[in-house]
N, C-alpha and C positions, 0 to 999 in steps of 0.2 A: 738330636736327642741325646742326652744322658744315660750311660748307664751308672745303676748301681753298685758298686763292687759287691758281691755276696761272696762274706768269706764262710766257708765254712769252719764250724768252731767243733772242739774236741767233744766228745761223749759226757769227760766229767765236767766240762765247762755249760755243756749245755745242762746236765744234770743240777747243779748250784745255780741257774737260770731261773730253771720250770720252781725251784725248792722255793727260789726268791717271787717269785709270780705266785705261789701254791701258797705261799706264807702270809698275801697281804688281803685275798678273794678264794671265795670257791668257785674250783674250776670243775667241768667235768672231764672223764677222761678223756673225751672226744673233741674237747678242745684243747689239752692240753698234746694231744695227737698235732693237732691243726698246726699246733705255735712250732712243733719238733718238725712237721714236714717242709715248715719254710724255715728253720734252721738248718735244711737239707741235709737231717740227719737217715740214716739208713733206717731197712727195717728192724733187725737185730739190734739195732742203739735204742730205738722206738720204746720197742718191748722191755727194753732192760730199763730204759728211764723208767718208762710207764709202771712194771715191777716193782719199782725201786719207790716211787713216791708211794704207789698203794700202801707198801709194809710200812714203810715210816709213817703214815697216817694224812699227807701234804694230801692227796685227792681220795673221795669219797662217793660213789655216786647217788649214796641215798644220803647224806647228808647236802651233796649239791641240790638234790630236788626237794629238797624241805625248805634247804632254804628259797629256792629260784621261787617254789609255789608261794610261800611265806611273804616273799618280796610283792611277787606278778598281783595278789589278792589286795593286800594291804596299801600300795602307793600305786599300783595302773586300775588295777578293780579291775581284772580279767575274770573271765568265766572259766569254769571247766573245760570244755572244746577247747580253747585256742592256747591254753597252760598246757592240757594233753599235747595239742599238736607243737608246740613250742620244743617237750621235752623230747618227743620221737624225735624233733631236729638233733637234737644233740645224743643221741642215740642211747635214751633210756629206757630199759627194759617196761613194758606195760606192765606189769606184776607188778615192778616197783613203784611206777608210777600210779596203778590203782592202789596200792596198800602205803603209800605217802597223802594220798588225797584222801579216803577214807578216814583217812587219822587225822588229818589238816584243817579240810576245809566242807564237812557235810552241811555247816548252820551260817558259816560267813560266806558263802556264794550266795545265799537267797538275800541275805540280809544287802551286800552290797547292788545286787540287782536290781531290790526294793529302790534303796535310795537312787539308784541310776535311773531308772524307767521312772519314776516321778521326777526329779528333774530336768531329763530330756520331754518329758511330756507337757511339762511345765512350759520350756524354752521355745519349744518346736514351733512352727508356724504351718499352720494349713489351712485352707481354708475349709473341709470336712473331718470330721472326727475319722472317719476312715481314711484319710491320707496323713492326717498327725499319727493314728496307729501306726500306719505302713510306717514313716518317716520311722518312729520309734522300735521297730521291731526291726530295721535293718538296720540302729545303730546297737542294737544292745546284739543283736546277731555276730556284726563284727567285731563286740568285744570277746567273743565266744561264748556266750552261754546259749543253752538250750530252746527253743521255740517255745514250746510247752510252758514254761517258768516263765516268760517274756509274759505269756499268752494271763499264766495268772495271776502275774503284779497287774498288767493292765488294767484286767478285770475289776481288780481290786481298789483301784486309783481313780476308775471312771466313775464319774458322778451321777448317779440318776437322772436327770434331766437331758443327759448324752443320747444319741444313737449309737447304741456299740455295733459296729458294723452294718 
């Protein structure tokens, strides 16, 4: 096997890195932690980079979660659940995280759920109306939205002549 050479590169070298990385995506600071730890830069260098980009404006963390939510809603159709739990990965404050979503997304999570659960309901194949629901409620589960909300587009979608459960 191979190894890698891992050099280790200077503090302002790594600093003009994260600037060049910060300049083209938003990062948050917890990953841009990540990228300095396998630059096997110290703690002290960490802090100073990490300092260093907040003031100059390169990382932001409630601008990263406006936009991360912004993205996750509009091109995956995620739910609340799994955007919450997304951003905790990257170690965003729940404050911020509840006062970015409140602001973001109260009317475009039903709306994307709407169109999900109808056409997963549509696709689905079962042979009872209560195992196309199950099938349906464990796929809109895993994109993370709520039970409840799943429970009332169904309702909404099932046609009269159904057995709803």
């Amino acid at each position: 096997m191979e190894q890698k050479d891992t050099k280790v590169i200077s503090q302002e070298n790594a600093l003009k890195r994260m600037m060049r990385i910060c300049s083209r995506k938003e990062y948050s600071t917890y990953d841009i932690k990540q990228k300095l730890y396998k630059l096997q830069q110290s703690q002290s260098s960490i802090d100073t980079i990490i300092s260093e980009l907040t003031k100059n404006k390169f990382i932001n963390d409630e601008r990263f979660a406006r936009s991360f939510i912004k993205d996750k809603l509009q091109f995956s159709k995620w739910g609340e659940v799994k955007i919450r739990y997304s951003l905790r990965q990257k170690q965003i404050s729940d404050s911020l995280i509840d006062a970015v979503i409140e602001e973001l997304a109260p009317n475009s999570l039903n709306e994307h759920l709407q169109t999900i659960v109808a056409r997963k309901y549509q696709s689905v194949k079962g042979e009872t109306v209560y195992e196309k629901r199950t099938k349906v409620i464990r796929f809109a589960l895993g994109r993370g939205f709520n039970m409840k909300d799943i429970i009332k587009c169904l309702d909404k979608i099932s046609t009269s002549d159904e057995e709803i459960w």
